[in-house]
Backbone as a chain_set.jsonl record, in Angstrom:
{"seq": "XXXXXXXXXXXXXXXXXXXXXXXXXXXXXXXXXXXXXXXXXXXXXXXXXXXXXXXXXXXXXXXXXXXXXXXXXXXXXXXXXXXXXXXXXXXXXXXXXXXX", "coords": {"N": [[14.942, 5.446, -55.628], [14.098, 5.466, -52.331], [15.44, 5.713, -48.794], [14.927, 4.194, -46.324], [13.028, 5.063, -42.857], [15.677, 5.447, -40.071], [14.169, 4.758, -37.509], [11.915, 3.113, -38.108], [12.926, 1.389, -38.993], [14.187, -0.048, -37.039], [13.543, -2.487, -35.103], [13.141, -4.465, -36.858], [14.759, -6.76, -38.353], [16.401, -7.09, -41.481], [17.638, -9.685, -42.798], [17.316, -10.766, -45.724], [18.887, -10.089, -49.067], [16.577, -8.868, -49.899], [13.812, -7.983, -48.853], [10.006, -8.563, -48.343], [8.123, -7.124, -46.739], [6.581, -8.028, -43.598], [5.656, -9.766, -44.624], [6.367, -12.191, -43.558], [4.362, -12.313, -41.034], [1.844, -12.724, -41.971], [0.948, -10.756, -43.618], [-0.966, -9.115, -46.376], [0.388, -7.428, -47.974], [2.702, -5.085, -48.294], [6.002, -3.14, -47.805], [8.442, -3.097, -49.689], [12.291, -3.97, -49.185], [15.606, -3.338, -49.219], [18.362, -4.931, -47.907], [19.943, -3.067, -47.043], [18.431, -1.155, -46.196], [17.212, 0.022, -47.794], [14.134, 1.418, -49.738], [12.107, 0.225, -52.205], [9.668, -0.289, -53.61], [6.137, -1.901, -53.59], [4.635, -4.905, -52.081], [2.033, -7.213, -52.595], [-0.253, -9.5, -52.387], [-2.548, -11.142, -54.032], [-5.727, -12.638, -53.488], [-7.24, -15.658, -54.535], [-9.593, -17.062, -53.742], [-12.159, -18.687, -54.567], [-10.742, -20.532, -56.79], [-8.441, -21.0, -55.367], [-6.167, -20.144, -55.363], [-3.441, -17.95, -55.92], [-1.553, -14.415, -56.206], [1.642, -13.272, -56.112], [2.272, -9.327, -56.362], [4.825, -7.063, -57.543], [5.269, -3.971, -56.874], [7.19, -1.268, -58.258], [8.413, 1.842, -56.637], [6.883, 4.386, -57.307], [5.735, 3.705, -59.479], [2.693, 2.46, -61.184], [1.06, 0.45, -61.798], [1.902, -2.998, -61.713], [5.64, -4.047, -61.565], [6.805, -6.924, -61.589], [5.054, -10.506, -61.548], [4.036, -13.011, -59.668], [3.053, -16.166, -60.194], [1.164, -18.093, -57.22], [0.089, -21.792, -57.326], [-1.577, -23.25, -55.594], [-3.037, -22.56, -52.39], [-2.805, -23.781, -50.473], [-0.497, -25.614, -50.118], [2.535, -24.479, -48.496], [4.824, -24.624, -49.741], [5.028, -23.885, -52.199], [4.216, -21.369, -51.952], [6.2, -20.432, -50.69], [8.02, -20.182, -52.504], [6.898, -19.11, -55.11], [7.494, -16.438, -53.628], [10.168, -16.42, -53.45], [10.984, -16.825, -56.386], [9.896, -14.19, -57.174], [11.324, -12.058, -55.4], [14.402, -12.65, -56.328], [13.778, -12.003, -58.948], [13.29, -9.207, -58.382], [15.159, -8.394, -57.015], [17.382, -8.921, -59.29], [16.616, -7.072, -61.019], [16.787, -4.714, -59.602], [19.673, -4.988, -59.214], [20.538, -4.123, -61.931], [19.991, -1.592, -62.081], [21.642, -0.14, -60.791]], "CA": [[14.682, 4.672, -54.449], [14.652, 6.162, -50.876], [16.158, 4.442, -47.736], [13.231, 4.026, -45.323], [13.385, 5.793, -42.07], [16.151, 4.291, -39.675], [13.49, 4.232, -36.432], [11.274, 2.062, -38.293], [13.811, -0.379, -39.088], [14.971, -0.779, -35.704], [12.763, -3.766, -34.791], [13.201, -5.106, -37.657], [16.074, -7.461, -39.083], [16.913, -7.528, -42.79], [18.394, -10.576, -43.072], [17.524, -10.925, -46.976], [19.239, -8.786, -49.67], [15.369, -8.831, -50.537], [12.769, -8.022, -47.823], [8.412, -8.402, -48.185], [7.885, -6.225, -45.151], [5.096, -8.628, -43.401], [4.855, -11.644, -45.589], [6.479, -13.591, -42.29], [3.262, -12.301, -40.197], [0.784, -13.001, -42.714], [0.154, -9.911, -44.431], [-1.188, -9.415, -47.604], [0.874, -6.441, -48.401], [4.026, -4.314, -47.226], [6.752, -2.61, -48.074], [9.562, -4.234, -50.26], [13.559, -3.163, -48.456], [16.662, -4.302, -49.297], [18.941, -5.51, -46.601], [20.714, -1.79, -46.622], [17.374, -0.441, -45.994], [16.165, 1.029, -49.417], [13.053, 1.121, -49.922], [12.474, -0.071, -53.692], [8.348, -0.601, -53.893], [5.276, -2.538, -52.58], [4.385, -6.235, -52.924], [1.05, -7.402, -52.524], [-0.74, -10.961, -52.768], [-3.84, -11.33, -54.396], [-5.967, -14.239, -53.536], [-8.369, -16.083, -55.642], [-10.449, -17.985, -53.095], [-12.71, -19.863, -55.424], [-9.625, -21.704, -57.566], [-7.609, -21.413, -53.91], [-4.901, -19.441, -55.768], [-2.872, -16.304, -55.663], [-0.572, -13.783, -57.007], [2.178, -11.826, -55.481], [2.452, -8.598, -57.658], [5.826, -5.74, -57.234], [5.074, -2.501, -57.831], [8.538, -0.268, -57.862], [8.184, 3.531, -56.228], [6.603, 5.572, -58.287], [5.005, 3.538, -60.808], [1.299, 2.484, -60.697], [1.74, -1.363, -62.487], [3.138, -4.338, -61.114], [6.458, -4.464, -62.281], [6.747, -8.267, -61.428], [4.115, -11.141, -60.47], [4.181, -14.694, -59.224], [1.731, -17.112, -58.774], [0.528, -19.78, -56.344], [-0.762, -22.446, -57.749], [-2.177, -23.843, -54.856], [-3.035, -21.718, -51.427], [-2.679, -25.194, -49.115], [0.764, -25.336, -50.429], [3.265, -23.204, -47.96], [6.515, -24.872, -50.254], [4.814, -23.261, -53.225], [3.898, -20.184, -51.657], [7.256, -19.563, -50.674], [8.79, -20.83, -53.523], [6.942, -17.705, -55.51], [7.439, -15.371, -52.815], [11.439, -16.529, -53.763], [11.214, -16.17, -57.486], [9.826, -12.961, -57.028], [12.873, -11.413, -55.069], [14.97, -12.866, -57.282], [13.629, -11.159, -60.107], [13.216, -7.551, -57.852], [16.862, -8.037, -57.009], [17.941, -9.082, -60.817], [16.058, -5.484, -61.443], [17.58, -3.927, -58.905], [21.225, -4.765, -59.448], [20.646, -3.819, -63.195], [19.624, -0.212, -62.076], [22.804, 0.196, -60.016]], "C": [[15.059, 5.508, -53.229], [14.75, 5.387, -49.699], [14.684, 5.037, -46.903], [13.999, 4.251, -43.562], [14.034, 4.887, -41.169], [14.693, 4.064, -38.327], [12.232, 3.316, -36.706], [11.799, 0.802, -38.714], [14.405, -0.951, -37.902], [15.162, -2.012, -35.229], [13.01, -4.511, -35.601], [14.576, -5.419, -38.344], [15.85, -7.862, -40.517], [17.431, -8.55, -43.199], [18.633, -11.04, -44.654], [18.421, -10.254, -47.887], [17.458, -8.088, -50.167], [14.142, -8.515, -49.66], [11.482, -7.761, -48.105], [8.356, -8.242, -46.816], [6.518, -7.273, -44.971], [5.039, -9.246, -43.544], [5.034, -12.551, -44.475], [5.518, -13.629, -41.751], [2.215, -12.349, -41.006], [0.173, -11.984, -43.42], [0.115, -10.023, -45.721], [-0.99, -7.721, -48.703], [1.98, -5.571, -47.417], [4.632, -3.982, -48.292], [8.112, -3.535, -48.89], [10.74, -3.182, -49.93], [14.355, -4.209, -48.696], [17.608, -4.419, -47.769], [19.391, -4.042, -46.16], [19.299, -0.713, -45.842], [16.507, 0.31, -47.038], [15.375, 0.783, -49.793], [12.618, 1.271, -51.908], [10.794, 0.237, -54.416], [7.911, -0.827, -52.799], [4.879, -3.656, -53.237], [2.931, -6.117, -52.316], [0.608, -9.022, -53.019], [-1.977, -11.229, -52.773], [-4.565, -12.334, -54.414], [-7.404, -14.366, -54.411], [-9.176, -17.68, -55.217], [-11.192, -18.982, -53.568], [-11.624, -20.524, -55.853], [-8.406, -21.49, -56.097], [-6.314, -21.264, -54.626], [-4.581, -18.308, -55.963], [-2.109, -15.985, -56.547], [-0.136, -12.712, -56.174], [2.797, -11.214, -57.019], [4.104, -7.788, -56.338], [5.43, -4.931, -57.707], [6.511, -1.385, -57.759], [8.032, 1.025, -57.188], [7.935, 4.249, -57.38], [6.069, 5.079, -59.583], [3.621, 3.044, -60.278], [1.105, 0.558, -61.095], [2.226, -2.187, -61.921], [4.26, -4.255, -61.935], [6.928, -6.224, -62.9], [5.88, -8.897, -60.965], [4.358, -12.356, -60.535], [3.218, -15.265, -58.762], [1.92, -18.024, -58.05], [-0.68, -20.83, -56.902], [-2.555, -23.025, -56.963], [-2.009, -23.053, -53.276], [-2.877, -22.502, -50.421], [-1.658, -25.575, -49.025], [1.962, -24.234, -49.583], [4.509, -23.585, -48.722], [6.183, -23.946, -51.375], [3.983, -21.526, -53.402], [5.05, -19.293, -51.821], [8.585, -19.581, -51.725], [8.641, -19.348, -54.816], [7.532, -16.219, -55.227], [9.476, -15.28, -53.453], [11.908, -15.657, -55.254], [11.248, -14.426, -57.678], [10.8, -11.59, -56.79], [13.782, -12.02, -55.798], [14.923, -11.785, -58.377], [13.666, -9.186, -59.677], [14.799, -7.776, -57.819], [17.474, -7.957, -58.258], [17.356, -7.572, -61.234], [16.802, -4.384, -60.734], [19.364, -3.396, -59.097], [21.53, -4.482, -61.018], [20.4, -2.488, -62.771], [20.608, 0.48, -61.31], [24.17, 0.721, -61.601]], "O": [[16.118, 6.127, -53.124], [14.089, 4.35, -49.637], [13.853, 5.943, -46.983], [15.07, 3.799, -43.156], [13.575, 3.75, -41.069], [14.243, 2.919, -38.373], [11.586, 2.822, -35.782], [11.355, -0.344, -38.777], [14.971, -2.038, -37.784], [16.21, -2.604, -34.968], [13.189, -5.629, -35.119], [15.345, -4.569, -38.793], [15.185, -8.865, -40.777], [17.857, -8.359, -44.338], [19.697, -11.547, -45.011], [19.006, -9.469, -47.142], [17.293, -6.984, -50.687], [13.218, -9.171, -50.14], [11.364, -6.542, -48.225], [8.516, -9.086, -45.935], [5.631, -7.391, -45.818], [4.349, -9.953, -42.809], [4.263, -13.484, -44.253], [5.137, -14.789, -41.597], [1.327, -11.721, -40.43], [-0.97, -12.126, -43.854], [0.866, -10.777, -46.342], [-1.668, -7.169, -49.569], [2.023, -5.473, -46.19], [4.269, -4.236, -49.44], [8.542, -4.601, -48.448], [10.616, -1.978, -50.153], [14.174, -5.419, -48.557], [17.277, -3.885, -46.71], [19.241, -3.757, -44.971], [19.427, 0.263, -45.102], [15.46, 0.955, -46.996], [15.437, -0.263, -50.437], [12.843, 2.241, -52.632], [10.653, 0.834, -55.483], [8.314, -0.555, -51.668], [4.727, -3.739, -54.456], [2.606, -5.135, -51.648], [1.171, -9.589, -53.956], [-2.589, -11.533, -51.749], [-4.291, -13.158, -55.286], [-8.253, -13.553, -54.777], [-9.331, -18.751, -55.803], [-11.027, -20.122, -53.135], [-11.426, -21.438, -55.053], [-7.393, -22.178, -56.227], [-5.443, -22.129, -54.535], [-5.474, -17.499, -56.217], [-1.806, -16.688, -57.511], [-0.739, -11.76, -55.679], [3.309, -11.709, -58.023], [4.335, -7.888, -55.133], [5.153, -4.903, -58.906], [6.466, -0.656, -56.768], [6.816, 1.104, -57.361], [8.73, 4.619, -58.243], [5.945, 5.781, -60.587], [3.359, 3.171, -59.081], [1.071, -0.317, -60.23], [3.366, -1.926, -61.537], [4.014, -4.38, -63.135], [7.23, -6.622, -64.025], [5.444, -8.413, -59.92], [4.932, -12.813, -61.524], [2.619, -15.202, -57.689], [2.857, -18.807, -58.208], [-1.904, -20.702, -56.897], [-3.728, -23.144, -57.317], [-0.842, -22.917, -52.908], [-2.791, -21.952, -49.324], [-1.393, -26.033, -47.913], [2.206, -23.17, -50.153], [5.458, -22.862, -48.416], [7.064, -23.116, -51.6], [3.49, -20.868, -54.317], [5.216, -18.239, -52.435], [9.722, -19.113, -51.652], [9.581, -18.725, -55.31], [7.871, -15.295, -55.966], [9.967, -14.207, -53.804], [12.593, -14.651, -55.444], [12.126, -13.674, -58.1], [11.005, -10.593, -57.483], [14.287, -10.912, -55.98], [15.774, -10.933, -58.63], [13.955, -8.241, -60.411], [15.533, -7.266, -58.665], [18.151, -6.948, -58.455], [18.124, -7.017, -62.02], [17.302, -3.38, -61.24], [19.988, -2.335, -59.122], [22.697, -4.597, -61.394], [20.965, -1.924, -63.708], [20.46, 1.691, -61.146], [25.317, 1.078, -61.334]]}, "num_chains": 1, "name": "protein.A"}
């Protein structure tokens, strides 16, 4: 894992131990950073417009695979959006603090 440069974290507040660079402004991909700044992977959220459901994937640094994914059942849903978006970091952190 490599810490991500400090002048691009400036602007930006960590407040999680878990950070989806973006997901607050609606992107549909970014950078995954832990609160210290270490840059771990990239998430991504795949939508599936016809059935109006998604999937956020993790990919770690340096692998090509999702390590982890979560779906959304329902895309009209923001409790069950962020409810994945939760599990998700959960499970990157539970990965994380096992690789420590």
């Amino acid at each position: 894992m490599k810490p991500i440069e400090a002048r691009q974290l400036q602007t930006v507040e960590l407040r999680y131990p878990i950070n989806l660079m973006g997901a607050g402004d609606g992107a549909e991909n970014g950078d995954v950073v832990t609160r210290d700044g270490e840059f771990l992977g990239t998430w991504s959220f795949e939508k599936d417009e016809a059935e109006e459901t998604g999937t956020f994937h993790f990919i770690a640094d340096g692998e090509a695979e999702p390590k982890f994914s979560e779906g959304v059942a329902f895309l009209t849903s923001g409790m069950l959006t962020g409810l994945a978006m939760s599990n998700l970091c959960r499970s990157i952190r539970d990965w994380h603090d096992g690789q420590s």
